[in-house]
C-alpha positions in Angstrom: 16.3 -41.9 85.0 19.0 -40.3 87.2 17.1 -40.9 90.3 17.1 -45.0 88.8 20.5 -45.0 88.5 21.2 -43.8 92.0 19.0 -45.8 93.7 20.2 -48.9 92.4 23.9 -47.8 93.5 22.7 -47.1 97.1 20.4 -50.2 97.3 23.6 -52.6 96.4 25.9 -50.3 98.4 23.8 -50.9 101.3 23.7 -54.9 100.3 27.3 -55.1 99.9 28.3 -53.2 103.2 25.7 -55.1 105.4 26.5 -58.7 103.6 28.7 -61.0 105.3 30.3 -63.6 104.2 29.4 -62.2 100.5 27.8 -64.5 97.9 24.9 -66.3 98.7 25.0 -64.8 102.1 23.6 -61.4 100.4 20.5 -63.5 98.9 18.4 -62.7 102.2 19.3 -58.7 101.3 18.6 -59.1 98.0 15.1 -60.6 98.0 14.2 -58.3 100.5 15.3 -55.3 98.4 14.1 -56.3 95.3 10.8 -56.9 96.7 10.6 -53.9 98.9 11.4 -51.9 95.6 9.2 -54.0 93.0 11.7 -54.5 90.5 11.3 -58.3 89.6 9.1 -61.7 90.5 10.4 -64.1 92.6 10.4 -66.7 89.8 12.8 -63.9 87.8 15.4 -63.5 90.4 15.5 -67.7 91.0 16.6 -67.4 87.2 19.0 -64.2 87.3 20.6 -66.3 90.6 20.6 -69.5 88.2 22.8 -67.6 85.6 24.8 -65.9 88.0 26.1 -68.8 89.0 26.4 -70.4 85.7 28.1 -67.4 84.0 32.2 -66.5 85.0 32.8 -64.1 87.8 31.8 -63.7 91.3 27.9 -64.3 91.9 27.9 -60.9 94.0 29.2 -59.0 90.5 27.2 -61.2 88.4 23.8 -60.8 90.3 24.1 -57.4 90.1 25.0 -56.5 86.9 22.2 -58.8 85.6 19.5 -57.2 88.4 20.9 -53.6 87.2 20.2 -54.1 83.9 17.0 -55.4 83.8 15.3 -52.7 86.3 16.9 -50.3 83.6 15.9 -52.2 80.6 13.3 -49.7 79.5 15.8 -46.8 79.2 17.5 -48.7 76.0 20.9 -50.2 75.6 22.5 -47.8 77.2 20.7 -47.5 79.9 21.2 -51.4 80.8 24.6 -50.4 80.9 24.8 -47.9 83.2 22.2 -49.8 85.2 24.5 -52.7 85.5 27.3 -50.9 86.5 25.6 -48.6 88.7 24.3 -51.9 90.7 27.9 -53.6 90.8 29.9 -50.5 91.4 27.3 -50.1 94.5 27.9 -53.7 95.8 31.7 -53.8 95.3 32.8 -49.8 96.9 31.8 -51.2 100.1 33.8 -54.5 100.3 36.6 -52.9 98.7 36.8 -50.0 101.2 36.6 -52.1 103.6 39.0 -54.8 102.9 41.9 -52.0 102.0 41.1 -51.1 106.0 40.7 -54.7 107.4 44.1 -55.1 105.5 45.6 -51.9 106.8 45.2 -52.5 110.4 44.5 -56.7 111.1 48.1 -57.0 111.8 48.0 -54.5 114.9 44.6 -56.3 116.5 44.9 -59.8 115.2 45.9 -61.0 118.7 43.2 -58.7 120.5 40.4 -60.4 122.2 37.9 -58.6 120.8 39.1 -58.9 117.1 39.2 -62.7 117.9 35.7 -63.0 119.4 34.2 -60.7 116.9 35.4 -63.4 114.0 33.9 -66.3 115.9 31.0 -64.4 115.9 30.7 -63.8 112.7 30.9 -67.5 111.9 27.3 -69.3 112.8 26.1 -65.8 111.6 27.4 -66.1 107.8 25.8 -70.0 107.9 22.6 -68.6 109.5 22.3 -66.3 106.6 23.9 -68.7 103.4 21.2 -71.0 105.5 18.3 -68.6 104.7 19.3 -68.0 101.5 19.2 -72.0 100.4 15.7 -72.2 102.3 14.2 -69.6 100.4 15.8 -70.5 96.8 14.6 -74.3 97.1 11.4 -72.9 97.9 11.0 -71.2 94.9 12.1 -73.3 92.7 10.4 -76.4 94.2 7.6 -75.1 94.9 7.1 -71.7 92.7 3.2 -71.5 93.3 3.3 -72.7 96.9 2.9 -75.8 98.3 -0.8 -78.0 96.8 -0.6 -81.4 96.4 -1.8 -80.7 92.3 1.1 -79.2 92.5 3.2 -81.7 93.8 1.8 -84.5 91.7 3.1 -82.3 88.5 5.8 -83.4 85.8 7.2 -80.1 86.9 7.4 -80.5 90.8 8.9 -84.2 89.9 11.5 -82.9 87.2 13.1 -80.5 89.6 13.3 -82.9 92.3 15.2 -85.4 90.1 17.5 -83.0 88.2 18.3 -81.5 92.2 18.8 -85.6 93.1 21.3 -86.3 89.7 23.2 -83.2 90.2 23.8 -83.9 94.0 25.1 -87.3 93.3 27.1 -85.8 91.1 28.8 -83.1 93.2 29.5 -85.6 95.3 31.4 -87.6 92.5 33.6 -84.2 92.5 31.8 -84.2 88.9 34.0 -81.1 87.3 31.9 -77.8 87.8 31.6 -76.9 83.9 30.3 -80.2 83.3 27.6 -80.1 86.1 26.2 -76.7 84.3 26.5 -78.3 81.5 24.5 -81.6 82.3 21.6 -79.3 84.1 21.1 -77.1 81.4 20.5 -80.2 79.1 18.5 -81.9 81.4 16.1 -78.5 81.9 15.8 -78.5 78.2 14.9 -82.3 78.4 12.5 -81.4 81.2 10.7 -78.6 79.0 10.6 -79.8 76.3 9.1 -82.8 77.5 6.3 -80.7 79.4 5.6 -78.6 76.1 4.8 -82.1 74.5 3.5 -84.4 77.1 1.7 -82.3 80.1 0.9 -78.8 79.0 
């Protein structure tokens, strides 16, 4: 249990030290740690990520907590708890370390050419990785079983694609955030329930 609790603290550590940009630019990590240690499916992280970001908080806190506490989840209730906080203490040490140092010294090397060019740097790279990210999530959730055409003549395959095509349009309406979780969680239900009736 111990040896549980530890890993999952180094694991996050390691993704919150070698994240940047934070966020969905730690998605990449993530997937590849989670797989590499067995801890979840694919279609279960697509749904922690989906409440992470539906829940208050940061998404780097939230995945955590929620990833910590289900790899624990057969040591009890208390063991979800110091799996959770286990996982987001590991993510957040590094970052806060960190940014206490960035904050300590950026005044004497803002100005330095090598401080300069390492932040332009860093730039395409946080897209490149926020890109990866956003490749692989659409993937799974469009296409969970891989790509068939039985699959993509499904109520399912269609359902997402239209829920993803309403809640665009309406993010870029400036739709208020609450009420775009809102309106996709209703129209998920719709969709379900729906597929239970209709198409199972």
């Amino acid at each position: 249990m111990i040896l549980t609790f530890l890993r999952l603290f180094l694991t996050f550590a390691k993704i919150g030290l070698f994240t940047i940009g934070g966020g969905y630019a730690m998605l990449p990590l993530i997937q590849d740690e989670i797989a590499a240690n067995n801890w979840m499916s694919g279609e279960e992280l697509i749904n922690f990520i989906a409440v992470s970001e539906s829940t208050p908080g940061t998404f780097a806190v939230n995945i955590s907590t929620y990833i910590g506490s289900q790899v624990c989840a057969d040591y009890g209730l208390v063991g979800k708890i110091i799996g959770g906080a286990c996982a987001t203490l590991g993510v957040i040490t590094p970052s806060f370390i960190i940014i206490l140092l960035v904050a300590k010294f950026y005044k004497q090397f803002k100005s330095s050419t090598v401080v300069s060019g390492l932040m332009y740097g860093l730039r395409p790279t946080v897209i490149g990785l926020i890109a990866a990210a956003l490749i692989s999530l659409a993937s799974g959730v469009f296409f969970p079983l891989g790509v068939s055409a039985s699959y993509m003549l499904s109520f399912n395959f269609w359902a997402a694609i239209v829920i993803f095509a309403i809640c665009f349009v309406l993010i870029m309406k400036k739709l208020h955030p609450i009420f775009m979780v809102l309106i996709a969680a209703a129209l998920g239900i719709l969709a379900g329930v729906i597929n239970e009736n209709f198409f199972a």
